[in-house]
Every structure is written in structure tokens, then in C-alpha cells.
Backbone as CSV, one residue per row, in Angstrom:
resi,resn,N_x,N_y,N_z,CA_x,CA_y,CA_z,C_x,C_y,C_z
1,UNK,162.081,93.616,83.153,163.035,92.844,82.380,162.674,92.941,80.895
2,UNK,163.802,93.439,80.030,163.453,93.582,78.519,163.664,92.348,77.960
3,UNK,162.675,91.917,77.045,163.123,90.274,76.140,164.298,90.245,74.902
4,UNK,165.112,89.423,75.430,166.785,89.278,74.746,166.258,89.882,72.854
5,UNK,167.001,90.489,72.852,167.059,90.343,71.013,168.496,90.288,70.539
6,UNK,169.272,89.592,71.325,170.759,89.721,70.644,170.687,88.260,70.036
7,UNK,170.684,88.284,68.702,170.521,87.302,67.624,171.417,86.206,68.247
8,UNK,172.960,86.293,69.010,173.618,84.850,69.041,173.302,84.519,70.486
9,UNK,172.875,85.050,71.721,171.996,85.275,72.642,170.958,83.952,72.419
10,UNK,169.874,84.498,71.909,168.467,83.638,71.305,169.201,82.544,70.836
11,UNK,170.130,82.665,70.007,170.407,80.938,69.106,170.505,80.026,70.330
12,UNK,172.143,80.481,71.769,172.166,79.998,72.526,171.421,79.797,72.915
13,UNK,170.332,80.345,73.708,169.296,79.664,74.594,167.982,79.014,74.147
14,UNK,167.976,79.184,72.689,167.053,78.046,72.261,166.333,76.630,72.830
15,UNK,165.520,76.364,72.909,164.881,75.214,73.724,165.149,73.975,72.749
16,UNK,165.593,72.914,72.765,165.605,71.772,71.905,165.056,70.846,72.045
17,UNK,164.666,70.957,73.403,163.863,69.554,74.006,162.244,69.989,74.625
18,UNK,161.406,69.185,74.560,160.222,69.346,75.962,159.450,68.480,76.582
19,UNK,158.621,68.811,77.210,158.050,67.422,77.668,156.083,68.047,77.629
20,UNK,155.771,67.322,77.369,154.428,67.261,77.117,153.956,66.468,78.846
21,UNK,153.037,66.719,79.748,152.455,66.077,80.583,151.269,65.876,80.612
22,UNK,151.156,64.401,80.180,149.331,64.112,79.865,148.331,63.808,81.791
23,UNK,147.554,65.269,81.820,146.873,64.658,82.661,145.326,63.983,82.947
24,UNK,145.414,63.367,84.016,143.805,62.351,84.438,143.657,62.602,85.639
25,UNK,142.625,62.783,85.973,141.514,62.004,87.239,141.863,60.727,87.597
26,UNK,143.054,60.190,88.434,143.725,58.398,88.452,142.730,57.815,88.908
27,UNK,141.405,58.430,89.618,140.178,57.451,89.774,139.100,57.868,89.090
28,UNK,139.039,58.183,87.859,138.293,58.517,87.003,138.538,57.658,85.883
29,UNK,137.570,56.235,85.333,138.311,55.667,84.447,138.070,55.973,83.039
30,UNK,137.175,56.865,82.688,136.978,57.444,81.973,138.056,58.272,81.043
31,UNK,138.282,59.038,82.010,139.752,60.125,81.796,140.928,58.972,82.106
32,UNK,141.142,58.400,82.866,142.280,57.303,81.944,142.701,56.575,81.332
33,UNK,141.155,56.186,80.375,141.117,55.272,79.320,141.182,56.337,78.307
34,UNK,140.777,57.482,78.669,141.207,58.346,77.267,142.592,58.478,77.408
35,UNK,143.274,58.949,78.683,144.773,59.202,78.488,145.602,58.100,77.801
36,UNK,145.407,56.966,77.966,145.658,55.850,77.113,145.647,55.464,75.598
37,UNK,144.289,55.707,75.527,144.038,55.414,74.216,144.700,57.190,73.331
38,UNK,145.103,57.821,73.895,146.076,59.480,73.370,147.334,59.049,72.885
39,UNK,147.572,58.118,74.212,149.419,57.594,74.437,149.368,56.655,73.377
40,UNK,148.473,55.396,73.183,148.451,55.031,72.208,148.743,55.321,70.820
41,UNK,147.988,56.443,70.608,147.979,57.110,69.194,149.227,57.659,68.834
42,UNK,149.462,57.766,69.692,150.897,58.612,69.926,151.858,57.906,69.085
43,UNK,152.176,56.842,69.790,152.713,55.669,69.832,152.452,54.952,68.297
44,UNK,151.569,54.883,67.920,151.266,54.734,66.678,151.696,55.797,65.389
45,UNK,151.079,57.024,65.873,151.099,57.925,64.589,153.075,58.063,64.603
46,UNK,153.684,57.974,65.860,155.539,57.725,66.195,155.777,56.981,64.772
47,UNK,155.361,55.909,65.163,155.721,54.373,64.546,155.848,54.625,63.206
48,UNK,154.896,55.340,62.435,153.924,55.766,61.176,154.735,56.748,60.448
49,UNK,155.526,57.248,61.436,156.569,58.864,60.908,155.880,59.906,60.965
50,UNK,154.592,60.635,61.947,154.124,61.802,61.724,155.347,62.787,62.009
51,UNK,155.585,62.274,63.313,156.437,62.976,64.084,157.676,62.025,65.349
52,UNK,158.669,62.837,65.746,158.952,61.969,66.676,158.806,62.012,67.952
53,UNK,157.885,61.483,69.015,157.554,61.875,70.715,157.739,60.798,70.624
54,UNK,158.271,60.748,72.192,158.523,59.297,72.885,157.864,59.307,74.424
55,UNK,156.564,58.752,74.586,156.143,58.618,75.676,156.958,57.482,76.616
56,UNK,156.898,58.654,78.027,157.602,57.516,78.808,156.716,56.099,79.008
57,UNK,157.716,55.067,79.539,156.868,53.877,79.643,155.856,53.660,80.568
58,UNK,156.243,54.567,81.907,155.333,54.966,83.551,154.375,55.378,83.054
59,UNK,153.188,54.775,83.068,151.877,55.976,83.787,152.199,56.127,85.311
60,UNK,151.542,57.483,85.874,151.227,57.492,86.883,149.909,57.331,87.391
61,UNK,149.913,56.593,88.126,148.592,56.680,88.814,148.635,57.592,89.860
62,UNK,149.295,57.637,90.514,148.815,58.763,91.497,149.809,60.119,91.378
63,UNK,149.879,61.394,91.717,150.680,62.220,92.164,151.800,62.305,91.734
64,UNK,152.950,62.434,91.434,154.488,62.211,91.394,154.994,63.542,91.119
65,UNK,156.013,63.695,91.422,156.910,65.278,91.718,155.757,66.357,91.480
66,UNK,156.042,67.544,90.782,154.996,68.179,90.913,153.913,68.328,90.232
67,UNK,153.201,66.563,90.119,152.070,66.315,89.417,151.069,66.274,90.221
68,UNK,149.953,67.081,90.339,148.955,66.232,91.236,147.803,65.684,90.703
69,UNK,148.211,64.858,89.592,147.018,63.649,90.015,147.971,63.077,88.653
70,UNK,147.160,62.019,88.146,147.567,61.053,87.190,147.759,61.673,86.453
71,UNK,149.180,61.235,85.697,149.842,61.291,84.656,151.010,60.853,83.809
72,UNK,151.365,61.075,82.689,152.682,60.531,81.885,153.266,61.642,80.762
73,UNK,154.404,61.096,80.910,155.475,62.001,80.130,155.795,62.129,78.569
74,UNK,155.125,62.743,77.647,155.794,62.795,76.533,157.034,63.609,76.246
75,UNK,158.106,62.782,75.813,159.577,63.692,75.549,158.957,64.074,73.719
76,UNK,159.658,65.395,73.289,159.560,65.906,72.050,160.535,66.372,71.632
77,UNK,161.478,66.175,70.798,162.558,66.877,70.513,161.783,68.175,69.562
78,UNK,162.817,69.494,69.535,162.495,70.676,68.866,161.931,70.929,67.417
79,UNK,162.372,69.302,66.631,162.151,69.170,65.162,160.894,68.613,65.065
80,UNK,160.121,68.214,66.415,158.458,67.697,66.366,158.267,68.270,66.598
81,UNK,158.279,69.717,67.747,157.524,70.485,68.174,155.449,70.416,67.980
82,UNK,155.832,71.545,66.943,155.065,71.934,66.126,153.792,70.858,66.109
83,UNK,154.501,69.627,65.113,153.701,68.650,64.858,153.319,67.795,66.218
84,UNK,153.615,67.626,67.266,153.023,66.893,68.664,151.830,68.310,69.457
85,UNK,152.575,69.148,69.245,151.558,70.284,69.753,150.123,70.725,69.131
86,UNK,150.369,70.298,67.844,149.083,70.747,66.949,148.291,69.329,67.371
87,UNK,149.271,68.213,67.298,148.111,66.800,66.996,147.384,67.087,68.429
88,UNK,147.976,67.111,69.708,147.579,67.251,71.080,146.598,68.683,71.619
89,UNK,146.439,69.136,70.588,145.463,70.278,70.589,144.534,70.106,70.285
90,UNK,144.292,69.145,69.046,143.280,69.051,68.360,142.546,67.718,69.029
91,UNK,143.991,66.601,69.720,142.819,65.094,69.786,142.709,64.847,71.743
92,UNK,142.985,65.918,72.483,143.461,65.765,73.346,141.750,65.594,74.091
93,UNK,141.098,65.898,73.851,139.148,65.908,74.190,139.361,66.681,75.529
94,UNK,139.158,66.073,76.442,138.826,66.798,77.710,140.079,66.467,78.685
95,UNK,141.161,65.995,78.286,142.629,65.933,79.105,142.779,67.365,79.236
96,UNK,143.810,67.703,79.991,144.878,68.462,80.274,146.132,68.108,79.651
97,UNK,146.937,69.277,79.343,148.740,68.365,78.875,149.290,70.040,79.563
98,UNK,150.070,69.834,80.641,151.173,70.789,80.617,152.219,70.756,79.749
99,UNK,152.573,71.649,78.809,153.793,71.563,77.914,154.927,72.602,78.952
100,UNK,156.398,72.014,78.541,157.367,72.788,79.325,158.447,72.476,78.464
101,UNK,159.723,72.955,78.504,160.729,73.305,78.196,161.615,72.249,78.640
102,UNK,162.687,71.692,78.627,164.091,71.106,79.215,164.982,71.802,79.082
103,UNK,165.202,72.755,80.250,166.661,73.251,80.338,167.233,73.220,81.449
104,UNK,168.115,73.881,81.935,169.107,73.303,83.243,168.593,73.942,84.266
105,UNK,167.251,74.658,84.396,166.444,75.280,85.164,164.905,74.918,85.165
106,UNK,164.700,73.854,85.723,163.924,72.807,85.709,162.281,73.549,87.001
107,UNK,162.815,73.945,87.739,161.718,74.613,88.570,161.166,75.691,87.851
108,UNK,161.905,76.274,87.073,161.532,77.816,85.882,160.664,77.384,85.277
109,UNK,161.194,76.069,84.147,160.563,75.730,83.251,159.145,75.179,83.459
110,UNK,158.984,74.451,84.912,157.553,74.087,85.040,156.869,75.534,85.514
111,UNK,157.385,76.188,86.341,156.924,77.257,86.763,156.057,78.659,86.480
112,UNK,157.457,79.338,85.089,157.116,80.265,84.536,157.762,80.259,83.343
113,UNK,157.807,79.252,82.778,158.285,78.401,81.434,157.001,77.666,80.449
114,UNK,155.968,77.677,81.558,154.842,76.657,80.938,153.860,76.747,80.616
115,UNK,153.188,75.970,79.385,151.794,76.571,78.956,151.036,75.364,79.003
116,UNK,149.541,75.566,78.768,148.346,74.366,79.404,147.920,74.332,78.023
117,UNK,147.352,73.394,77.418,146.674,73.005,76.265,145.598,72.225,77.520
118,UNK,144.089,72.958,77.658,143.224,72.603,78.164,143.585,73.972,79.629
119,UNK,142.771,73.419,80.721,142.801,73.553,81.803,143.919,73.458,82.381
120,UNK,144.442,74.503,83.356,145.466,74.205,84.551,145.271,73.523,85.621
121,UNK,146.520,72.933,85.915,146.475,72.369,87.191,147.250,73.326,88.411
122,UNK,147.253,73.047,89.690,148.275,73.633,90.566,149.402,72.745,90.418
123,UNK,150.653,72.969,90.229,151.495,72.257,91.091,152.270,72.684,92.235
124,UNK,153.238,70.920,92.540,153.827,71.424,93.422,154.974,71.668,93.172
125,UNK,156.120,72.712,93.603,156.963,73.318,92.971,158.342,72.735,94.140
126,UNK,158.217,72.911,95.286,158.533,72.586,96.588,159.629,72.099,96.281
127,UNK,159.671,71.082,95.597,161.140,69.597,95.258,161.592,69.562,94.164
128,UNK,161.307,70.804,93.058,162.458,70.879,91.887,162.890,71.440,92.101
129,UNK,164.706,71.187,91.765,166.017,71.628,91.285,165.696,73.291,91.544
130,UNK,166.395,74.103,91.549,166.460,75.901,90.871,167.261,75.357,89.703
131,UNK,168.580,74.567,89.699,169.221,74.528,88.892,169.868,73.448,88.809
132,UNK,170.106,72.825,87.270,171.812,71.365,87.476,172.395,72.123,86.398
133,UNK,173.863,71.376,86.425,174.769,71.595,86.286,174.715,71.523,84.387
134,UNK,174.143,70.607,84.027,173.791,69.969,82.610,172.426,70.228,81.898
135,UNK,172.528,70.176,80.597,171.198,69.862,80.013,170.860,68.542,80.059
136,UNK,169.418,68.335,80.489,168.605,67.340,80.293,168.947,66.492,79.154
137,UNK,169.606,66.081,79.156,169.520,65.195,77.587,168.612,63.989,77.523
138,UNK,167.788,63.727,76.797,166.688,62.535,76.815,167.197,61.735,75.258
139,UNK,167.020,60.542,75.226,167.520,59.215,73.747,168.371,60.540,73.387
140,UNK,169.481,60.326,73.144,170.610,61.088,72.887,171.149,60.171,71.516
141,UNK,170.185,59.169,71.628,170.822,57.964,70.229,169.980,58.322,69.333
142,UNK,168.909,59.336,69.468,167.730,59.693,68.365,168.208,61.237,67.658
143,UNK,169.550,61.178,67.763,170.466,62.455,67.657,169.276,63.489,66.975
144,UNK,168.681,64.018,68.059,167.600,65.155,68.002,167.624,66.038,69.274
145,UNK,167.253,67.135,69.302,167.230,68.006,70.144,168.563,68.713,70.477
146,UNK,168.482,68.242,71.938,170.571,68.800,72.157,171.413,67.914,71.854
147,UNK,170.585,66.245,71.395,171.802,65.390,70.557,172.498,65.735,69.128
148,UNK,171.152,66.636,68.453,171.260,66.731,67.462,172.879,66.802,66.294
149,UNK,172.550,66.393,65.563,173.944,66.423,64.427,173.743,67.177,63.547
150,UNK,172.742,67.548,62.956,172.389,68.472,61.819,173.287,69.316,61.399
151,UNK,173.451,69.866,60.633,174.487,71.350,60.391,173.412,72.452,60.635
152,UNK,173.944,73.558,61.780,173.163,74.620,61.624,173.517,76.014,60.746
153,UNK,172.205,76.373,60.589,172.873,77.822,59.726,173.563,78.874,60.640
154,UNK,174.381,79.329,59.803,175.708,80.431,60.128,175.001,81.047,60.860
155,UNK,174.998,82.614,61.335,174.666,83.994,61.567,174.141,84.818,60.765
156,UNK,174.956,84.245,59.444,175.436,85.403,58.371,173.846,84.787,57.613
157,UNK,173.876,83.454,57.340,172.934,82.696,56.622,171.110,83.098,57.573
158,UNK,171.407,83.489,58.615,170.001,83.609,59.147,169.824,84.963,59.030
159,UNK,170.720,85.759,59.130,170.596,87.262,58.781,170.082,87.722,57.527
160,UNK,170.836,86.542,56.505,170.200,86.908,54.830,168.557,86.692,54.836
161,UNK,168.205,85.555,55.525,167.220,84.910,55.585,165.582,86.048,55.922
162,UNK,166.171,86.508,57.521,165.530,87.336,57.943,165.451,89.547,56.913
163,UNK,166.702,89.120,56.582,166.760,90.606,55.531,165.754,90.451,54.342
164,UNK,165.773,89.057,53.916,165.009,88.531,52.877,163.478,88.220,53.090
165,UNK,162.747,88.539,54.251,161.449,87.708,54.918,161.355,89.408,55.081
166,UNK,161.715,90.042,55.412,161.520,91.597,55.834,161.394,92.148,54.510
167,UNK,161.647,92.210,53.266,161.481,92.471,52.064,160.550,92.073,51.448
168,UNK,160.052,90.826,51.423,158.857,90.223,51.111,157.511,91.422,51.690
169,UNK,157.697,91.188,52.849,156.467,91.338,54.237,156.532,93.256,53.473
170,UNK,157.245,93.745,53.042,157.084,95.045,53.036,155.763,95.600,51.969
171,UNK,155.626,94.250,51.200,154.113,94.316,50.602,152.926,94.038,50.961
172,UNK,152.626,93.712,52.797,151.719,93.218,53.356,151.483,94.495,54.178
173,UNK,150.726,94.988,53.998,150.067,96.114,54.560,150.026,95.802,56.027
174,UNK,149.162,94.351,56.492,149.153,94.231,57.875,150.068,93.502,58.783
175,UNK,151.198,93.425,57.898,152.913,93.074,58.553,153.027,93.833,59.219
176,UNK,153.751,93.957,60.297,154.533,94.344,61.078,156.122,94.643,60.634
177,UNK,156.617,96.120,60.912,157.873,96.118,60.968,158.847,95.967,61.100
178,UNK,159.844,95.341,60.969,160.890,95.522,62.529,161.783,96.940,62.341
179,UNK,161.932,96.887,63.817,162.557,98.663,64.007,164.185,98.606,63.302
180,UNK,164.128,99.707,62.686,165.341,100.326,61.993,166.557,99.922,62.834
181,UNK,166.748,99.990,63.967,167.890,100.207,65.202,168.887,99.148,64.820
């Protein structure tokens, strides 16, 4: 399978949403006083304006869909990305966080959609979806992600953009090209 490069292709299938999964040892209180005191911070640095994640309100203590062992849900819209992924890299100590995608292919996205900041876990795959009908939409009132309102740039406006970033880079010896075609 070759990876899409048709510029309105990529715009469409863009990811807008994800979910961060903080995991623990649920009888380890160690590892769930850290997962806590993470969610906390979270919750705080939110409050503060680093970024915007919204941890769900559930911990799990035990197991749940294809979690196996303790854990909780951070939602991220596409405009935190960046900033929830870097903070959770750096303060995450000895957790696990599966990061994944929200799209209308929900078994993919945990599956072969997903990356580990720390250690992997197994899951279980067994009882998600292949597919729904809709995107995931999560606070749809925080008009972010696929709520979003923003104005996006044209075609024409990302094309200048990228013609213009390719002109620059042509003075960096250890840039990379992109092909003529």
C-alpha cells in the first residue's frame, strides 16, 4: 500500500481529535497515585491555558474495553496536540499513555493507528466497532477539533505556503527534496 499524497485526500482525512490513555497497575498504589496526581496537572495546567485536554471524569480501576488494567481517558482536540504530547512525554515518569486517533474506524485506530509514550500494553481488540457511521465528536461546545469553526486555508493558500517552505529549505544542504513529479 503506497501513502496518500493527493493534497485534498490528506486535508480530508486529517485527524482532529485523540485520546490519550493514561495507564496503572489498579493494585499498585504507587502507579495510581502517580496517574492522579498527572490527571491532576492536567487539569490544572487546562485551567491555566497551556493547552486544551479534557480528562474524562472515570478512572478505571480495573480493565474496561480494550484496556487491560487501570486507566483514564484524555480527549485532545488537534490544536493541543503537540502541546499535551510533549507535556506527557516529558512528566509522564514511569506510566504508560496509549495515544490514538478518533475516527469512524475505531478498532484501526487503537490497533494500527497507535503509538505508546512509555511501554506497550496488549490489548483487547475483540469488542471494537470495524466501523460507525459518524465521527466521534467529543465537547462539540469547545468548537475544536471536528467542532471546529476556524476558517481554513484554501488549497491554493497551502500550496503557496508549501512552494514557499521548499524555497527557503533549498539553502539547507541537509533538507530534503521533494520530487519534481
Amino acid at each position: 500500500m503506497s501513502p496518500e499524497n493527493n493534497l485534498e485526500a490528506v486535508l480530508e482525512s486529517e485527524v482532529k481529535e485523540w485520546h490519550f490513555h493514561i495507564y496503572f497497575h489498579q493494585h499498585n498504589a504507587e502507579e495510581h497515585a502517580a496517574a492522579l496526581e498527572l490527571r491532576d496537572a492536567v487539569l490544572r495546567l487546562r485551567r491555566d491555558g497551556a493547552f486544551v485536554a479534557v480528562p474524562l471524569w472515570r478512572v478505571n480501576m480495573e480493565p474496561i474495553g480494550p484496556h487491560p488494567v487501570g486507566s483514564y481517558e484524555i480527549w485532545c482536540p488537534a490544536e493541543s496536540f503537540s502541546s499535551v504530547f510533549s507535556y506527557l512525554c516529558i512528566n509522564r515518569g514511569q506510566l504508560s499513555i496509549l495515544v490514538h486517533p478518533l475516527t469512524r474506524e475505531e478498532k484501526k485506530d487503537h490497533e494500527l493507528r497507535n503509538a505508546w509514550i512509555g511501554p506497550s500494553f496488549p490489548l483487547d481488540l475483540s469488542r471494537l466497532p470495524v466501523k460507525s457511521e459518524e465521527i466521534p465528536l467529543q465537547y462539540p461546545s469547545l468548537k475544536l477539533g471536528y467542532s471546529s469553526t476556524a476558517p481554513k486555508l484554501s488549497l491554493d493558500e497551502r500550496r503557496k505556503i508549501g512552494s514557499n517552505v521548499e524555497k527557503i529549505l533549498r539553502g539547507e544542504k541537509e533538507a530534503a527534496r521533494a520530487p519534481l513529479d
